[in-house]
N, C-alpha and C positions, 0 to 999 in steps of 0.2 A: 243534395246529390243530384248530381245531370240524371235526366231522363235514360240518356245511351246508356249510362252506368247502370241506374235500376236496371234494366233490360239485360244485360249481360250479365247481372247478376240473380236474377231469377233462372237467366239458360242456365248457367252453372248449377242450379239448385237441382233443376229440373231433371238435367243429363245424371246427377249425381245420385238421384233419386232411382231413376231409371237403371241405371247403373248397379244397383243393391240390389230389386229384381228379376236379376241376370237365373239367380240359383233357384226364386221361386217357380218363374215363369221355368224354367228345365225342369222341376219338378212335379209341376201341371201336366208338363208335353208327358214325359215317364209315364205319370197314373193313368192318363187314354190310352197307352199302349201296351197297357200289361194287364195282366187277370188277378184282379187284387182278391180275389177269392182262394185264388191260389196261394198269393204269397199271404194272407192270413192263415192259412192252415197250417204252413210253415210255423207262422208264429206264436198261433194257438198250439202247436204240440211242442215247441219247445220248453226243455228241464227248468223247471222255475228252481230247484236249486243250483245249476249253473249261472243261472242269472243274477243269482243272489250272490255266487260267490264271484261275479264280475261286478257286479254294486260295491263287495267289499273290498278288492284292488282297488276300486274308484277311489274310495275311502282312504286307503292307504297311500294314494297318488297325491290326495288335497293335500296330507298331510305332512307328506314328504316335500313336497311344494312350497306349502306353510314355513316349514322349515329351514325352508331354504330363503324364502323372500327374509325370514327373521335376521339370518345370516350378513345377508346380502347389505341392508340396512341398518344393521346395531353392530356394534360391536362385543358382540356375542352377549349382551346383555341379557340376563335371564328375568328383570324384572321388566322388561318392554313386551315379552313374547306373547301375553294375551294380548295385547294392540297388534302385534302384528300379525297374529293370525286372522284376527279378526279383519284388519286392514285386507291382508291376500285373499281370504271368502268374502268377502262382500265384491272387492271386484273380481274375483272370477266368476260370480255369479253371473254380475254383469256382463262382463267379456262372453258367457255362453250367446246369450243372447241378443248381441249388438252385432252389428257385418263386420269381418275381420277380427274378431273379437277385440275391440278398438275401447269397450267397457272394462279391458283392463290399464286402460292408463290411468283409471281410478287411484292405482298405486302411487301413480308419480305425481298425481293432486294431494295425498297424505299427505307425502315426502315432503312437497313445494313448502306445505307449511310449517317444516320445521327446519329445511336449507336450501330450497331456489327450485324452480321447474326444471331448468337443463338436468343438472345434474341429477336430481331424481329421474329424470326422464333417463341420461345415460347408464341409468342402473336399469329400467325396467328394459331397455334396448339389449344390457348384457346377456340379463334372465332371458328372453325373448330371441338371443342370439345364441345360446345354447341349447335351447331346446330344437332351435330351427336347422342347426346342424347335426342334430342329434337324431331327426326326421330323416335328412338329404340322408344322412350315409346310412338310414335304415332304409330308406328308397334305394338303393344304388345296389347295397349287399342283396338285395331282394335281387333286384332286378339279375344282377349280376349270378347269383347260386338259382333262381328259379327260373330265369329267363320269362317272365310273364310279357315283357316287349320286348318284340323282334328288333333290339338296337346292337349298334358294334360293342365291341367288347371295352374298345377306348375309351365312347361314352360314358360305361357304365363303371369304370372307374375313373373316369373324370367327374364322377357325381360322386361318386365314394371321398374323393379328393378335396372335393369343394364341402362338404359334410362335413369332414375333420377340420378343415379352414374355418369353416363357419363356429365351430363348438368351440378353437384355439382361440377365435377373436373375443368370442364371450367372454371368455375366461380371465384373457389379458384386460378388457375391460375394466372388469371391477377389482383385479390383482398386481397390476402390474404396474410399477413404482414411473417409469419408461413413458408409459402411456400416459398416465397421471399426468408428470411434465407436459404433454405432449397437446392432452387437453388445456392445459395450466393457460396455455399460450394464448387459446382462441376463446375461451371460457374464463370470466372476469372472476374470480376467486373461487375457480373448482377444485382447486386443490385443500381448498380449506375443508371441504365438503367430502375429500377422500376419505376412505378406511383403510387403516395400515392394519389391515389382517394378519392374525398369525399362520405360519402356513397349516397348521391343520386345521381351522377354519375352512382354509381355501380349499383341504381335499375334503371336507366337508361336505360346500358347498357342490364341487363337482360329483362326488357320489352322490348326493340328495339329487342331482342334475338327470343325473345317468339310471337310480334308481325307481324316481317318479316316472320317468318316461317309459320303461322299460314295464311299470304296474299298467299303463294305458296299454301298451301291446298286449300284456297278457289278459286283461282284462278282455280285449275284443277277440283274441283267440278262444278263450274258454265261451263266449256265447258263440262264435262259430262253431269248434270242433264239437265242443260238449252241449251249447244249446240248442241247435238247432243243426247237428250231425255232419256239417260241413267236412266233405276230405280233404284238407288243405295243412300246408304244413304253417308251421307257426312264423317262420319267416315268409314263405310266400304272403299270408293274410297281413303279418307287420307292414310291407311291401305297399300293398293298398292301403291299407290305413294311413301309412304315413303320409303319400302323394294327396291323400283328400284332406288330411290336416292341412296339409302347407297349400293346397288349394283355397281350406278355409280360413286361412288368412287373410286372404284378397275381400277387397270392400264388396264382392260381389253377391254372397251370401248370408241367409241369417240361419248360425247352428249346422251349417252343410247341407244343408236343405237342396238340392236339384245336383249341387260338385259332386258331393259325396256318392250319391246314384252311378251319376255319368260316370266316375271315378271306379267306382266298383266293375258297373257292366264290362265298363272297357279291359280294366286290367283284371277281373275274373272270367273270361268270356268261358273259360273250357268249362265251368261250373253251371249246373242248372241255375239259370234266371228267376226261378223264384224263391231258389235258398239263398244266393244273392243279396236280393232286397229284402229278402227278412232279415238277414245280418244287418244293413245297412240299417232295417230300422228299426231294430234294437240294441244296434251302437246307438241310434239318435236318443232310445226313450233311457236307455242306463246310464251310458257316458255324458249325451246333451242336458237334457231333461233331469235324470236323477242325479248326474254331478252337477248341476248346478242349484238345485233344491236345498242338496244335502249341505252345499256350499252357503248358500243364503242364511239355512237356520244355523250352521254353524258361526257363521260371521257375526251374528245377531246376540250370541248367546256370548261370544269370545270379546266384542267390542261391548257387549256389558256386564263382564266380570270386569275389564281393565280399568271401566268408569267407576265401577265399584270401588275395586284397589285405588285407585287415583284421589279417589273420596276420603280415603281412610287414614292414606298414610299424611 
């Protein structure tokens, strides 16, 4: 390899590295400019049973998730669902803790080995496309009923707009006979690779979509309102949460780390600053931290029951 190449391929390393950074170094600047004495008091008085029962939404979100990746990939097979659970915990584990949570294409590495990377890949992009529209139009209705930014009205339902776009494409994705073809075209035997879902599978699938998502809101509501006293309503806090999710998507952060802050202050401002960042950081240690733990030892325990069964029969 040319020298000039080496070299341009080390900047790209470098920027790229640089580039991940982005949310730590914002969350360095954050800790110098706030009285972390305060916002620990906040977080040492809050309800540890509120928090406990935001750990068990967590729980019931893995599983509803679970459930749905099952869906997504078998044909509702009932003897594959310890593999697939355990496939979805193990990479969501991952995915917490990688920038973008980019440790969940672990999924579409299972898949690869049982029908090709695209097309596994186009299933984790559907899953990954429902939920990201399922974000936009809870950002948008927030914005839109709580007014937390001063934006037009047009906007905020042009993000309403693009949300339900976003959730329809998902859908059609892994549903739709249309698309299928459509892929068929550019994608060298993806069609082999389809699932002709029954439709109740498919609304399955979308309330498994709608209702995991919907456990992470409530889950970071109850550690605000109930943990740590926040007066906020349950849409306005979804509102936030959502926008720092779909922030934490971007390769800039690890876990939301520095987004999730800026994200907060900015769109909580009328809110005391150090109940704030105690929500923020025990969304991080329940939702980051204890959903991805809980996810880990589940995966562990779920990929060897399936080796088990695998053994047996």
């Amino acid at each position: 390899m040319p020298e000039k190449e080496i070299h341009k391929k080390k900047k790209k390393i470098k920027w790229f590295t640089l580039l991940r950074l982005v949310g730590i170094v914002l969350f360095v600047f954050i800790l110098f400019r706030v009285d972390l004495g305060e916002i620990w008091k906040e977080i040492r008085n809050a309800s540890v049973m509120f928090l406990l029962l935001a750990v068990f939404f967590q729980l019931l979100l893995l599983f509803a998730k679970g459930l749905r990746w099952h869906l997504l990939n078998t044909d509702n097979q009932k003897q594959q669902i310890f593999q697939s659970l355990g496939e979805f915990f193990e990479s969501y584990a991952m995915g917490v803790i990688t920038p973008g949570r980019l440790g969940e294409l672990m999924k579409a590495g299972y898949q690869n080995k049982r029908e090709g990377i695209i097309a596994s890949g186009i299933r984790v992009m559907a899953e990954r496309g429902v939920d990201i529209g399922f974000f936009v139009f809870i950002a948008g209705i927030s914005l839109y009923f709580s007014k937390t930014i001063p934006i037009k009205e047009e906007y905020e339902l042009l993000i309403i707009l693009a949300g339900v776009i976003f959730f329809i494409l998902g859908v059609l994705l892994f549903s739709s006979k249309v698309i299928n073809r459509l892929f068929d075209r550019f994608i060298r035997n993806y069609s082999e690779a389809f699932i002709q879902r029954k439709a109740r599978d498919i609304i399955y699938i979308i309330c498994l979509s709608l209702i995991s998502n919907l456990f992470y809101f409530i889950s970071c509501y109850i550690i605000g309102k109930g943990g740590i006293g926040l007066d906020i309503t349950f849409i306005g806090i979804s509102g936030g949460v959502a926008v720092a999710g779909l922030l934490n998507l971007l390769p800039i952060t690890v876990m939301g780390l520095g987004t999730r802050e800026v994200t907060f202050i900015y769109i909580f401002s009328a809110y005391p600053q150090n109940q704030v960042l105690a929500l923020s950081a025990l969304i991080f240690v329940v939702a980051q931290i204890g959903g991805g733990l809980i996810a880990l030892v589940l995966g562990q325990i779920f990929l060897h029951i399936s080796k088990r069964k695998s053994l047996t029969v």
